[in-house]
C-alpha positions, 0 to 999 in steps of 0.5 A, a space after each residue: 511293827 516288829 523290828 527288822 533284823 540285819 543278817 550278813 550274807 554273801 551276795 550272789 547277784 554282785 559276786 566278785 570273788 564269792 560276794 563276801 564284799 558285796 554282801 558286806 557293801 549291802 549289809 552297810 548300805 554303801 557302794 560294793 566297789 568302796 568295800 572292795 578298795 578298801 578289803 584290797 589296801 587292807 591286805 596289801 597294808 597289814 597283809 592279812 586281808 587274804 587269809 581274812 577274807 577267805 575265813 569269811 567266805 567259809 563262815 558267812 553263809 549265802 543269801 538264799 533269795 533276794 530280800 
């Protein structure tokens, strides 16, 4: 059996502001709300969690159907 490649995406079935967090939350396999706790301390701790996760939205492309 070949291997299974990982790819990220954002998730269109979790989004909460455009599904970078959900889509990084299923890419590792852990709990969407831990990922967003934890992008929004970022932002307020080194304050470029804003701008961070607005170039994710740009550059991680939207999962076009459930794998």
């Amino acid at each position: 059996m070949p291997p299974v490649i990982k790819r990220l995406y954002r998730c269109r079935h979790h989004p909460v502001l455009g599904g970078v967090c959900a889509g990084i939350a299923e890419y590792l396999h852990v709990d969407p709300i831990l990922v967003r706790l934890l992008w929004v301390v970022f932002a307020f701790i080194m304050g470029t969690g804003i701008i961070a996760y607005l170039i994710a939205w740009i550059i991680v492309p939207e999962e076009t159907k459930r794998q």
